[in-house]
N, C-alpha and C positions, 0 to 999 in steps of 0.2 A: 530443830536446833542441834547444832556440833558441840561437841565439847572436846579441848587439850588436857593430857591426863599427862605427867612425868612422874616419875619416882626417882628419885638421887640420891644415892647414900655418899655421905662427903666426912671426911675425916678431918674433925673441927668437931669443936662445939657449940651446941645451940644457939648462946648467946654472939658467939662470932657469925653464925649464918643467920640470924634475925638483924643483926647491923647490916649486914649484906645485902638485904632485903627491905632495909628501913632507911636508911641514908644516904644525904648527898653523895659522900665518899665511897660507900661500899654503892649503890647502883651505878656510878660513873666509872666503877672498876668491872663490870660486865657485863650492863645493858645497852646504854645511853650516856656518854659521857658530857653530854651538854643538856643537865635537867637541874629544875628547882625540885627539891626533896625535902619536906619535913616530915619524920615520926609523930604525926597529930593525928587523932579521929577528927575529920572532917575538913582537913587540907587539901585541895588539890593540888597533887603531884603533876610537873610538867615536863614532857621527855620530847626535847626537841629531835625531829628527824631528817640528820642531814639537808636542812634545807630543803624538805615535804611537808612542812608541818610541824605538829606536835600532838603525842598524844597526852590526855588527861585523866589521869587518876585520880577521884576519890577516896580517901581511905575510908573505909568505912571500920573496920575492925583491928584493934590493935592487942593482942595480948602477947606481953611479953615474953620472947622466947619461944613462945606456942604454936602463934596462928596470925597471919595478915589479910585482909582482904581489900582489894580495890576496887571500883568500879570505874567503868570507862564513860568517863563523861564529856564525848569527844562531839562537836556540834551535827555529824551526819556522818558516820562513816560505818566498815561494818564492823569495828570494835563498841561503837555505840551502844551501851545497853549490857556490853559483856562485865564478868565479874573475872578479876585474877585472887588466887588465894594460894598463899606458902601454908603449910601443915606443917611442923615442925615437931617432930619425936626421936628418944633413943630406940638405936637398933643396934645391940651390942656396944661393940667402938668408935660407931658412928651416929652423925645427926644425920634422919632421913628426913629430908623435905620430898613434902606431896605436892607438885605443881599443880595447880588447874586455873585454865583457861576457859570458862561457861558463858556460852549461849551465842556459839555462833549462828549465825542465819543458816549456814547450809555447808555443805562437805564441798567446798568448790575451788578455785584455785587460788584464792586470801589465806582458807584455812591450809589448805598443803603448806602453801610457802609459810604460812606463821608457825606452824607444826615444827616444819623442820626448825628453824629457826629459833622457835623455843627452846630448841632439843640443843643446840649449839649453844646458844648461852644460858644455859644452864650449866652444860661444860665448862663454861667459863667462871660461872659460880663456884662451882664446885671448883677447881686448879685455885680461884681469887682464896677461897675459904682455906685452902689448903697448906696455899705456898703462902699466903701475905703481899702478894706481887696481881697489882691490876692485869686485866689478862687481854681489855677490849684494845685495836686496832682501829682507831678512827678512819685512817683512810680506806683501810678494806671497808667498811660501813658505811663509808661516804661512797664506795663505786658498786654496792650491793643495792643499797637502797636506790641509787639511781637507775642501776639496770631494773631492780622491778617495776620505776614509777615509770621508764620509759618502754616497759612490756620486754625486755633483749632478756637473752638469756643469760 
């Protein structure tokens, strides 16, 4: 098993980067801007992908301000079975969110490209949390996600 590990420190406070992380409005500002999103234990969250799909999250964990967890309850893929979780603390002047991405199948070329990828918006987390201005590019993501589903680089 792989695991996605980030650490971000974003200049904001906590309650604005758990909206961030919790809502329609805040995740269609720098993940997926075409998803059904509620803050519930036990709703499935829907993050459509440019016309691949979509992926599904379970919440399983919600504490306010603190800590989220998802699970990926996607019918066969290899997010299947994985768990996402924001960790959410001060660190001085900042809120540090701990990303994790758990239980990939294998270090192979899903995880790279998710890797980095996490690593990117997350940046976009952190600028959304910062400035108050949505940061995703739907068309760049609409010709990202197609170059990976049709393998191009």
């Amino acid at each position: 098993m792989a695991n996605i590990y980030h650490q971000v420190l974003i200049q904001a406070d906590r309650h604005t980067v758990f909206e961030a992380v919790t809502t329609q409005k805040g995740l269609s500002g720098w993940w997926v801007a075409d998803c059904k999103v509620l803050p519930e234990v036990g709703f499935v969250n829907e993050f459509m992908v440019a016309g691949h799909g979509s992926n599904k999250m379970k919440v399983l964990v919600l504490q306010p301000d603190t800590f989220v967890e998802w699970e990926c309850v996607n019918d066969n893929d290899d997010w299947t079975g994985t768990h996402l979780t924001f960790a959410l603390s001060d660190k001085g002047d900042f809120t540090c969110l701990d990303f994790k991405h758990i239980g990939y199948p294998a270090e192979d070329e899903v995880y790279a490209t998710c890797n980095f990828h996490w690593a990117r918006h997350l940046t976009m987390l952190k600028n959304l949390c910062e400035t108050g201005i949505a940061q995703l590019d739907q068309e760049q993501e609409r010709r990202e996600v197609k170059a990976v589903h049709e393998g191009k680089a």
